[in-house]
C-alpha positions as CSV (number, residue, x, y, z in Angstrom):
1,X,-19.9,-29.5,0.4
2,X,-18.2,-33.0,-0.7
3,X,-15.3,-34.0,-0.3
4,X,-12.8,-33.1,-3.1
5,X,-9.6,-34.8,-4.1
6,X,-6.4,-33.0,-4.5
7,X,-5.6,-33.9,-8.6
8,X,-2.5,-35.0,-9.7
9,X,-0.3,-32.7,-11.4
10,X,1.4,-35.7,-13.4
11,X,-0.6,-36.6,-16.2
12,X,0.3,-37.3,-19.6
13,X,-0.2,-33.6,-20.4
14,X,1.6,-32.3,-17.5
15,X,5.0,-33.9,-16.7
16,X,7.2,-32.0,-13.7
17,X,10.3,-33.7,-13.9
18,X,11.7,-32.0,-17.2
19,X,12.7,-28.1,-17.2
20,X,10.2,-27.6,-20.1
21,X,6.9,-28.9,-20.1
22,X,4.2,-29.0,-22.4
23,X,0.5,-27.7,-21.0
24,X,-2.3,-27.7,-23.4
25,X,-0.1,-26.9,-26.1
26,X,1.6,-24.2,-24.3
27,X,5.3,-24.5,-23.3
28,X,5.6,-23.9,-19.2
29,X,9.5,-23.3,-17.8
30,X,9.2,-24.7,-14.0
31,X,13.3,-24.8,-14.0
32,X,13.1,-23.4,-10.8
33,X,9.0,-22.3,-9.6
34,X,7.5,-25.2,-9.8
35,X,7.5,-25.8,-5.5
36,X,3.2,-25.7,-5.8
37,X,2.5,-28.0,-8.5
38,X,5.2,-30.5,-7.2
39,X,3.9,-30.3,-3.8
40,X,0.6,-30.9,-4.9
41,X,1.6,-33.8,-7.7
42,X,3.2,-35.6,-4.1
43,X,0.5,-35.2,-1.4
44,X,-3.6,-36.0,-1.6
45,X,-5.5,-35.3,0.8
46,X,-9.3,-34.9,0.7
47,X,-10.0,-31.1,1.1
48,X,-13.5,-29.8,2.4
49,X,-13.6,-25.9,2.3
50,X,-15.8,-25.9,5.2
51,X,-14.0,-28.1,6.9
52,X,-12.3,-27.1,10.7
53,X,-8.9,-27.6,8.9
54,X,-9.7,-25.4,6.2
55,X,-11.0,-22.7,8.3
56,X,-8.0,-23.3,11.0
57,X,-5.8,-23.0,8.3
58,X,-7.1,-19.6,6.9
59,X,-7.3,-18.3,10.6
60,X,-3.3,-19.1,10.7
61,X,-3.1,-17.2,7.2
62,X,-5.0,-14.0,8.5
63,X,-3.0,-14.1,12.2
64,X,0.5,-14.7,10.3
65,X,0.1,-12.4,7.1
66,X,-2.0,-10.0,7.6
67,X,-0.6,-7.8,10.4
68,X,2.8,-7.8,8.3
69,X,1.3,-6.5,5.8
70,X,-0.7,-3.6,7.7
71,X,1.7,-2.7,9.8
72,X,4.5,-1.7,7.0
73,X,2.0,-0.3,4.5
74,X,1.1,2.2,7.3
75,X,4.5,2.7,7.7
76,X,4.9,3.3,4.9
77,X,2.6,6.3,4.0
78,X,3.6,7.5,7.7
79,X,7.1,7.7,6.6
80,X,6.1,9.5,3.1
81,X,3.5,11.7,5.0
82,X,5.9,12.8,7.0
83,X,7.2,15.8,5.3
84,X,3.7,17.6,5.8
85,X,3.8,17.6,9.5
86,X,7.8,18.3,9.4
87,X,6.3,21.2,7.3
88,X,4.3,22.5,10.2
89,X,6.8,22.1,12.8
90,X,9.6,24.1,11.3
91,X,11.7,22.5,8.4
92,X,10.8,25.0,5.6
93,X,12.4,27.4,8.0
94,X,15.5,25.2,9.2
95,X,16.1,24.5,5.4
96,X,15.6,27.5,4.2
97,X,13.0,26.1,1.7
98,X,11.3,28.3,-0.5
99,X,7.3,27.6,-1.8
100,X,8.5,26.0,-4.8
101,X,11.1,23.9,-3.1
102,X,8.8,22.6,-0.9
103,X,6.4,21.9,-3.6
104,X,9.0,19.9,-5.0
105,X,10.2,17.5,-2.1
106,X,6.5,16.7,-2.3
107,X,7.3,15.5,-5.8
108,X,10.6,14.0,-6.0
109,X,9.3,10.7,-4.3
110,X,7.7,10.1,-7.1
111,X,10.3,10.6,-9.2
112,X,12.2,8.2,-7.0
113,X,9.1,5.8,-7.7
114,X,9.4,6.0,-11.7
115,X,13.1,5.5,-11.0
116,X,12.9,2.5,-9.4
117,X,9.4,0.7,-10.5
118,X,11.5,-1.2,-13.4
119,X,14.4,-1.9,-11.3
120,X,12.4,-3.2,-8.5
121,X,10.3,-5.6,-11.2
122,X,13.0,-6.8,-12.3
123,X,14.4,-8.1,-9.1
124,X,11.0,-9.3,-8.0
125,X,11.4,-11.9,-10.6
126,X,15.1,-13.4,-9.4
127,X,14.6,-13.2,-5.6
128,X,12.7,-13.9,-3.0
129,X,10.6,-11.9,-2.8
130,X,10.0,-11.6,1.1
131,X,13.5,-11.3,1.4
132,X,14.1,-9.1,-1.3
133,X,11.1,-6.7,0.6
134,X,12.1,-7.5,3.8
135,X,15.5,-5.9,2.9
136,X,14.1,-2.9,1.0
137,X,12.2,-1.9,4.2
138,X,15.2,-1.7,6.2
139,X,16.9,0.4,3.8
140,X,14.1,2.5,3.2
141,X,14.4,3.0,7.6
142,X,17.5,4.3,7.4
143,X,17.1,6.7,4.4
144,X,13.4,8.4,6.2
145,X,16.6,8.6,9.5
146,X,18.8,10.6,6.9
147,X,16.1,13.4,6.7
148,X,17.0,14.3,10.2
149,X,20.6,15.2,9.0
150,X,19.2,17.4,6.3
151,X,20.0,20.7,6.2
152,X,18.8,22.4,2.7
153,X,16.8,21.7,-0.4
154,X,19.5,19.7,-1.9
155,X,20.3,17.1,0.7
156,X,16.5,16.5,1.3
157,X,15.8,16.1,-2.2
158,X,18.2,13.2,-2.5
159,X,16.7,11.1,0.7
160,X,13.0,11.8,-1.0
161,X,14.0,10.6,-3.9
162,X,15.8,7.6,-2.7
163,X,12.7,6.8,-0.1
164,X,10.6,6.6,-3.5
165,X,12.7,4.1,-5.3
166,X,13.4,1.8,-2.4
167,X,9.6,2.0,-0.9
168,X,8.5,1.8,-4.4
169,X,8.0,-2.1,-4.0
170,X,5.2,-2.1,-1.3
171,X,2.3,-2.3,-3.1
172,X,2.7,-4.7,-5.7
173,X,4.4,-6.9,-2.9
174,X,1.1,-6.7,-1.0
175,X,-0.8,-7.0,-4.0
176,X,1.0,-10.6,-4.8
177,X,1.0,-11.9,-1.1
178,X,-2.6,-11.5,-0.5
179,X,-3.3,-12.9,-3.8
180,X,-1.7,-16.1,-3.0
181,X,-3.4,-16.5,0.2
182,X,-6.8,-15.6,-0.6
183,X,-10.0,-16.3,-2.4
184,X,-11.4,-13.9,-4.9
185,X,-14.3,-13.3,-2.0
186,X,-11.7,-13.0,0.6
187,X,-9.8,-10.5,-1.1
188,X,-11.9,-7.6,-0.6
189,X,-11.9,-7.5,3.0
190,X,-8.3,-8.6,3.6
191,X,-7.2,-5.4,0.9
192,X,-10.2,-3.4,3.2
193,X,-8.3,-4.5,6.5
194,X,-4.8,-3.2,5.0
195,X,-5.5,-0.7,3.3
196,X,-7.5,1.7,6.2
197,X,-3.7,2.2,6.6
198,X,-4.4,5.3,4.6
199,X,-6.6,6.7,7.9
200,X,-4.5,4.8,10.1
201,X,-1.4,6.4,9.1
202,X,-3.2,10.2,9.9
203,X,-4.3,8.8,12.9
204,X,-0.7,7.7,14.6
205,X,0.9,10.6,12.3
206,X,-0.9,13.0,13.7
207,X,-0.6,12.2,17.1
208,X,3.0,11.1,17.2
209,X,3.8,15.2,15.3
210,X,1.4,16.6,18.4
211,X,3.5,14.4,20.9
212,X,6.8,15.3,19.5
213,X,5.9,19.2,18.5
214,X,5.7,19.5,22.1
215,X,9.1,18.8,22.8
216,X,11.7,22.1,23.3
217,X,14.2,21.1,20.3
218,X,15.1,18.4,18.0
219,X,11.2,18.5,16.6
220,X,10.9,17.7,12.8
221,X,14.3,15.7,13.1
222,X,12.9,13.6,15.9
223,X,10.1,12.8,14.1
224,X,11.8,11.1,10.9
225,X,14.2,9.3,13.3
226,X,11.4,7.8,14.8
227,X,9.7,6.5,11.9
228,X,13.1,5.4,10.5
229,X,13.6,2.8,13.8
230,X,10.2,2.2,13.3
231,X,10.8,1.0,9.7
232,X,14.0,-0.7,10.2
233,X,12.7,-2.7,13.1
234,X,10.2,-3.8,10.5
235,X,11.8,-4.9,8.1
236,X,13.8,-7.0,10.1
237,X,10.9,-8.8,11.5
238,X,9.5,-9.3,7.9
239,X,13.1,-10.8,7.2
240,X,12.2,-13.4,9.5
241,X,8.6,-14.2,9.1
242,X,7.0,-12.9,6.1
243,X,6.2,-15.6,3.4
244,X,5.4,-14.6,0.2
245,X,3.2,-17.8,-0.6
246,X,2.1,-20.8,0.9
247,X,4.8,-23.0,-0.4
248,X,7.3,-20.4,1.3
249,X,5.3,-20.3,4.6
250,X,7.8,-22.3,7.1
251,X,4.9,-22.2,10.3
252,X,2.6,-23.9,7.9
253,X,3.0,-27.5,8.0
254,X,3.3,-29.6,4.9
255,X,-0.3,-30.9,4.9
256,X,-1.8,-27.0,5.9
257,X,0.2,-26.0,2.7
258,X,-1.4,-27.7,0.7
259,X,-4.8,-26.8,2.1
260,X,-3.7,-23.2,2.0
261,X,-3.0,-24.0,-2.0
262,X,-6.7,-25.9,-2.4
263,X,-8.1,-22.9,-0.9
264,X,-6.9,-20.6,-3.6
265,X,-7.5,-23.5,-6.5
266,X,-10.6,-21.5,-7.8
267,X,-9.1,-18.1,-8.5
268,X,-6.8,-19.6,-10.9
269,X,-4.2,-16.7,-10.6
270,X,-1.4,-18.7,-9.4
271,X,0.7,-18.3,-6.2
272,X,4.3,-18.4,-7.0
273,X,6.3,-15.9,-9.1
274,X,8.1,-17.6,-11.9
275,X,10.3,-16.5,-14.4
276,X,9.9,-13.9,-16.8
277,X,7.3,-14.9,-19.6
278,X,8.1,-12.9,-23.1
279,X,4.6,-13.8,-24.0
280,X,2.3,-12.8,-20.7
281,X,4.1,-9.6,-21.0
282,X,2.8,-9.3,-24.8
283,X,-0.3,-10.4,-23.5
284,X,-0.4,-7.4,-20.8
285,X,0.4,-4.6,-23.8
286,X,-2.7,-5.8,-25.4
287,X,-4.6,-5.8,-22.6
288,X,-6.8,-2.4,-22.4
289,X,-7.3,-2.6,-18.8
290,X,-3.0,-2.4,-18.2
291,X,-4.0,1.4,-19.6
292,X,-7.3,2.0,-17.4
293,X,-5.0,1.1,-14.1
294,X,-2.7,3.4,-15.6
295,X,-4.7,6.0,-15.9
296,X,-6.7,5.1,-12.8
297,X,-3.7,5.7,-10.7
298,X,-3.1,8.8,-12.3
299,X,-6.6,10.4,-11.6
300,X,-6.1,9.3,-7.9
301,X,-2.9,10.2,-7.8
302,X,-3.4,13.7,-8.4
303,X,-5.4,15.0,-5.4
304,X,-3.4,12.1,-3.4
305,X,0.1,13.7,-3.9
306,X,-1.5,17.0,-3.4
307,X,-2.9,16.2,-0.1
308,X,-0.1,14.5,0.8
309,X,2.2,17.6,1.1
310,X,-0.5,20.0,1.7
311,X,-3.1,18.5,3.7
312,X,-1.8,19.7,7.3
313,X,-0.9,22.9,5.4
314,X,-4.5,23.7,4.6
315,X,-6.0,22.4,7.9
316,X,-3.7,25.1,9.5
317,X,-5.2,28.3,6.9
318,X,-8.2,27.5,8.4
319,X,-7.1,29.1,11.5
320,X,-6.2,26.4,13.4
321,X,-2.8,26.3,15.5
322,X,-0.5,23.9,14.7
323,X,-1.2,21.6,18.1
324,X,-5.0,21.4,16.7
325,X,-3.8,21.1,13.3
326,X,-2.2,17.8,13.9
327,X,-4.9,16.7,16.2
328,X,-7.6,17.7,13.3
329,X,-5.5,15.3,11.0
330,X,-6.3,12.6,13.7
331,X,-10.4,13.6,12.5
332,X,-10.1,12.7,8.8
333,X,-7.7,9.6,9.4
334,X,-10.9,8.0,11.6
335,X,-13.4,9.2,9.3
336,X,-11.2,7.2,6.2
337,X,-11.2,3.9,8.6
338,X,-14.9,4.3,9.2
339,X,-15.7,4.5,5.4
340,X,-13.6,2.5,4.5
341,X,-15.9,-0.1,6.3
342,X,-18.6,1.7,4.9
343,X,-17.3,1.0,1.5
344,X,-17.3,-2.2,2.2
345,X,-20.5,-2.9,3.4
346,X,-21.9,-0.9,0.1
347,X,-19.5,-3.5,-2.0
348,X,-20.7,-6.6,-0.4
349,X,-24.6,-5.2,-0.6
350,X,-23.7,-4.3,-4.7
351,X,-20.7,-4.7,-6.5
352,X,-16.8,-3.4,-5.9
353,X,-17.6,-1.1,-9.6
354,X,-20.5,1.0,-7.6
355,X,-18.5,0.8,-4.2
356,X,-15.8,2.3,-5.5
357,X,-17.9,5.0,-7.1
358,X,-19.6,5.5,-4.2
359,X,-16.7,6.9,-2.3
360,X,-16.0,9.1,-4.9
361,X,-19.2,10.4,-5.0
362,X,-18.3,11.4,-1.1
363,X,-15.2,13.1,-2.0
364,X,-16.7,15.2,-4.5
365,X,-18.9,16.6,-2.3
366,X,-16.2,17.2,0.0
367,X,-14.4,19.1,-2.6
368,X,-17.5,21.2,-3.2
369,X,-17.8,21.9,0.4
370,X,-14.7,23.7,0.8
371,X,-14.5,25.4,-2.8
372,X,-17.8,26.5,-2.1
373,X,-18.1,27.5,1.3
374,X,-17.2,30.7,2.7
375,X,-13.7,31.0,4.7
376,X,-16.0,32.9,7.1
377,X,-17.4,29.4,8.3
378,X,-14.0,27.3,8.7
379,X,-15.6,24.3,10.6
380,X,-17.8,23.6,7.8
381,X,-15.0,23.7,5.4
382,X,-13.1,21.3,7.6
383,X,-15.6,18.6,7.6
384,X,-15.6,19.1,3.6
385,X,-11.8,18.2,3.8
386,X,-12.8,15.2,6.1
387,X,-14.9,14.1,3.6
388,X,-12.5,14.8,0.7
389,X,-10.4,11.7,2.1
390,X,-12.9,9.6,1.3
391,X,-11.5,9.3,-2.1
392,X,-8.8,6.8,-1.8
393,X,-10.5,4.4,-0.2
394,X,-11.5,3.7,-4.3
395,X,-8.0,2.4,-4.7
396,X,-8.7,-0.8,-2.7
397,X,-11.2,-2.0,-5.1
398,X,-8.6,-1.3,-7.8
399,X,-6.1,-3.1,-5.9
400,X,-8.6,-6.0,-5.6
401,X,-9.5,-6.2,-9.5
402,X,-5.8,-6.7,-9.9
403,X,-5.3,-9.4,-7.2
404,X,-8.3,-11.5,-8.6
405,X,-8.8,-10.6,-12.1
406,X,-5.3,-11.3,-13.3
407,X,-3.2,-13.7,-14.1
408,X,0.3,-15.2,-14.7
409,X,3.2,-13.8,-12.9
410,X,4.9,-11.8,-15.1
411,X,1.4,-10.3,-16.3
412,X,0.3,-9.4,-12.6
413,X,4.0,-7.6,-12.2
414,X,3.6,-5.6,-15.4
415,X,0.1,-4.6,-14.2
416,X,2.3,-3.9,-10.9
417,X,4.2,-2.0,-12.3
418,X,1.9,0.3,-14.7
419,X,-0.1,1.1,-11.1
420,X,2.6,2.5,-9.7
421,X,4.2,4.4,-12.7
422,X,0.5,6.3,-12.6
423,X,1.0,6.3,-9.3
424,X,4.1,8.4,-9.7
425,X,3.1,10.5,-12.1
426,X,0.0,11.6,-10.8
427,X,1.4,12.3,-7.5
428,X,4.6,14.6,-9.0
429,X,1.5,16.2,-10.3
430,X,-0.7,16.7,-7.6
431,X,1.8,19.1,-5.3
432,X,2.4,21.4,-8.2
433,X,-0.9,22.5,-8.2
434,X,-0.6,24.5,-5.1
435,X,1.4,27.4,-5.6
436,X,2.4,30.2,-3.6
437,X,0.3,33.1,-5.3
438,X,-3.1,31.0,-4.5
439,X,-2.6,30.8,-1.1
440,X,-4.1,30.2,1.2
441,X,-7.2,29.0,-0.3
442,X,-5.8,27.1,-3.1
443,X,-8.8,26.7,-5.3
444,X,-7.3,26.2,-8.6
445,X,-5.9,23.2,-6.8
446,X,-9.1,22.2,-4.9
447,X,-10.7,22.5,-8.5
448,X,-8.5,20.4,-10.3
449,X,-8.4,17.4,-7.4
450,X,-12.0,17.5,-8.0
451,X,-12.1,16.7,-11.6
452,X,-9.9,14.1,-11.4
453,X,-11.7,12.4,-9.1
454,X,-14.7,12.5,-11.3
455,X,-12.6,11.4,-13.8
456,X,-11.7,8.7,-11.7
457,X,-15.4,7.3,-11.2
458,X,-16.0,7.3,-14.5
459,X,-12.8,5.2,-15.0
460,X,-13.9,2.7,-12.6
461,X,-17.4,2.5,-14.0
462,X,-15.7,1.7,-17.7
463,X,-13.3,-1.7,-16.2
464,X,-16.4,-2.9,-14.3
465,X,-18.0,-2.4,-17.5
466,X,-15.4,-4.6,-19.2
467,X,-15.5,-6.9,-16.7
468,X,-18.8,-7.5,-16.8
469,X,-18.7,-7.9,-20.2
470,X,-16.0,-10.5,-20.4
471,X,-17.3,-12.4,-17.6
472,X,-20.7,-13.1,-19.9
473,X,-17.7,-13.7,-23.0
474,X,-16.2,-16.5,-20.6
475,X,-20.0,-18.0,-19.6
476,X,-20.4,-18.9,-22.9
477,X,-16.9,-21.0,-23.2
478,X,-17.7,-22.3,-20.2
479,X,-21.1,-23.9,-20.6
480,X,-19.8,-24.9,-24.2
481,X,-16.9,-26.9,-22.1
482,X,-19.6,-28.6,-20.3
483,X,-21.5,-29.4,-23.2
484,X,-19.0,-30.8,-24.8
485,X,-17.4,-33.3,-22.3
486,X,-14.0,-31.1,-22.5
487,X,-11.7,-30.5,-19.6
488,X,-9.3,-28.0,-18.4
489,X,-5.7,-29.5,-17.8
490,X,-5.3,-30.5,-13.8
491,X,-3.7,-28.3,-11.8
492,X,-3.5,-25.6,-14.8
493,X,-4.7,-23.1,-11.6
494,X,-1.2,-22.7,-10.5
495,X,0.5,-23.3,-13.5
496,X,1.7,-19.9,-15.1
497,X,-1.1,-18.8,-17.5
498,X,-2.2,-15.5,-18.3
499,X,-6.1,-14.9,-17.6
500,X,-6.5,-14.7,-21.3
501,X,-5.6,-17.8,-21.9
502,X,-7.9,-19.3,-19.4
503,X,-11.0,-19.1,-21.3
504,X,-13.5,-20.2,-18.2
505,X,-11.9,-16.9,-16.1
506,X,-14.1,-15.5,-13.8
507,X,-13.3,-11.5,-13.7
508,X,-14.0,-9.1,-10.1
509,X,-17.3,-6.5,-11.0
């Protein structure tokens, strides 16, 4: 591929040195987030994507951010995950929880989360946000700690509630950060690689509870102290290296930043988080698909939060001990990394709208298996639960239609935040489901999880649908563009416009 010169952001429609500027007719505040288009406007260099200083560059990127991010999303869901193996290894007893109780502490985090999505939005746009994250994490550390102190249903429902409103920033943190470091194509594989944290986390959760249950005392309390150091450790390592976008990354040098911008020219999302924008976050009410993430996140959310608290729970009712009950969570874990891969592979042999679907399809027949199997054959049942987790794997192709098929800062943190308030919601939901009098089989539970995860694969089918359709929308403004000598403004990829006002947008299907 040729050669292609950085443009100049200062051009008579695009002037940086006033607060205010005028772009195209629309009015652009860079008071204080305007570090890309200034580096750019002050360094050219010729920029080849296939180029060894390209590909150097993205190799830096992947060994740098991409292990940050992995590591404290799977600490993450190890740290919320925790109360089901705590469950096993004696806290309902210590705290003298009842069924219901229990049922809620499963819940409560995601009250925490609807208690602290707006909050955490709001500071996302006035700090940094690395910092601002790096700092949650450590605070989140020592409130998972606290849980070892606990000694009823009152004191533990005021750490999970405060673990969901701190942690509640995670994933639209990781959702921004990859954005601004990746390509549209890159994107898939890069969520893919971060988010098998969901199998990940079974898979060191459940062998840290075997470890630990073997000890003679201290057992459920060791086990959130653990992940608490774990967390706090974290966080201060992300304190002191995470970078929230190119501009921000201080082991990338000048010239590599601006490579790492060129790089993400083309998905004309925008890298930085500037200030709040009245009219992006008008432009996000009206937009259908803030609604379908919405509901999305609720469908999932619903067998999630349900498994979440449960899952080692119904493992154990199929007659396993609590040892192999632990080490059986280590089974559906490695079976959610392997098709997660497999999900993957189906996405880059389709699209991300059927890969999605896909692993739904997978999950309902998990679902099916152990509604419809006899207890009498418990192994059978077992691998229908293994196959039940194939279900949020889904959520990374959701995640990815957000990271490349929006745009504009305060739009992409109001979509943020609508995934996580469905989020919530579905997964104070999910644990309710179980109760005491259908134990141990559960199946007005297992029947509910698996209409809502039908539900869910006929939710992605509709937005990659939509996408589709405004992708052949865009084709035509684009080829009319062409024909008619127009051009876009320079640089108007990392200034702060919503996706609907770029009218040559190129949507995820």
């Amino acid at each position: 591929m040729a050669d292609i010169e950085i443009k100049s952001a200062k051009t008579e429609n695009f002037n940086l040195e006033g607060d205010v500027e005028q772009l195209s007719g629309h009015c652009i505040n860079t008071a204080s987030r305007n570090k890309a288009l200034d580096l750019l406007a002050n360094r050219h260099i010729a920029f080849d994507p296939d180029s060894p200083e390209a590909k150097r560059v993205r190799l830096k990127i992947d060994m740098r951010i991409m292990p940050m991010i992995f590591v404290i999303y799977c600490l993450q869901l190890m740290d919320k995950n925790s109360l089901s193996y705590a469950a096993i290894m004696g806290i309902k007893e210590d705290a003298n929880l009842t069924p219901a109780q229990y049922s809620w502490l499963g819940s409560l985090v995601y009250f925490g989360y609807l208690g602290g999505d707006i909050p955490a939005n709001f500071l996302m746009q006035r700090f940094n946000i690395s910092k601002y994250f790096s700092i949650m994490c450590m605070i989140w550390g020592i409130v998972v700690a606290l849980h070892a102190v606990c000694h009823d249903f009152a004191t533990l429902a005021a750490v999970r509630f405060f673990l969901g409103a701190i942690e509640v920033s995670t994933v639209p943190v990781a959702i921004l950060i990859t954005g601004a470091f990746y390509t549209k194509e890159e994107q898939v594989t890069r969520v893919a690689i971060w988010y098998t944290t969901s199998g990940w986390a079974s898979i060191f959760g459940g062998f840290i509870a075997w470890a630990i249950y073997h000890a003679s005392s201290f057992q459920w309390q060791g086990l959130f102290v653990l992940y608490g150091a774990m967390t706090f450790v974290t966080g201060v390592f992300l304190f002191l290296f995470l970078a929230a976008s190119p501009t921000d990354a201080t082991w990338l040098s000048e010239d590599e930043k601006v490579i790492a911008l060129e790089r993400v020219r083309s998905n004309k999302t925008g890298t930085e988080v500037w200030k709040f924008n009245a009219s992006q976050l008008r432009e996000a009410f009206l937009d259908v698909r803030l609604y379908l993430i919405y509901l999305l996140l609720l469908s999932t959310g619903m067998p999630n939060g349900g498994l979440t608290a449960f899952g080692p729970t119904i493992v154990k009712n199929f007659g396993y001990s609590v040892p192999t009950t632990q080490l059986l969570n280590i089974g559906s874990g490695a079976a959610q990394v392997v098709g997660t891969f497999l999900a993957l592979f189906v996405a880059k042999c389709t699209n991300r709208t059927f890969a999605g679907i896909f692993t739904l399809i997978l999950a309902s027949i998990g679902a099916a298996m152990m509604l419809g199997i006899p207890s009498s054959n418990n192994s059978a049942r077992y691998g229908g639960y293994v196959l039940i987790y194939q279900f949020p794997i889904c959520v990374l192709f959701i995640i990815t239609f957000m990271t490349a098929g929006i745009s504009g800062s305060t739009k992409k943190i109001t979509f943020g935040c609508s995934y996580q308030l469905g989020y919530a919601v579905g997964n104070i939901i999910g644990p309710q489901t179980y109760r005491a009098k259908d134990a141990p089989n559960y199946y007005p539970a297992k029947y509910t999880m698996l209409a809502f995860i039908l539900i869910t694969a006929i939710l992605i089918g509709i937005y990659g649908a939509l996408h589709n359709q405004w992708n052949k929308r865009n084709e035509i403004h684009r080829a009319v563009s062409e024909s008619d000598g127009s051009t876009s403004v320079e640089n108007e990829e990392f200034a702060d416009f919503g996706d609907f006002e770029l009218k040559t947008f190129k949507y995820p299907v």
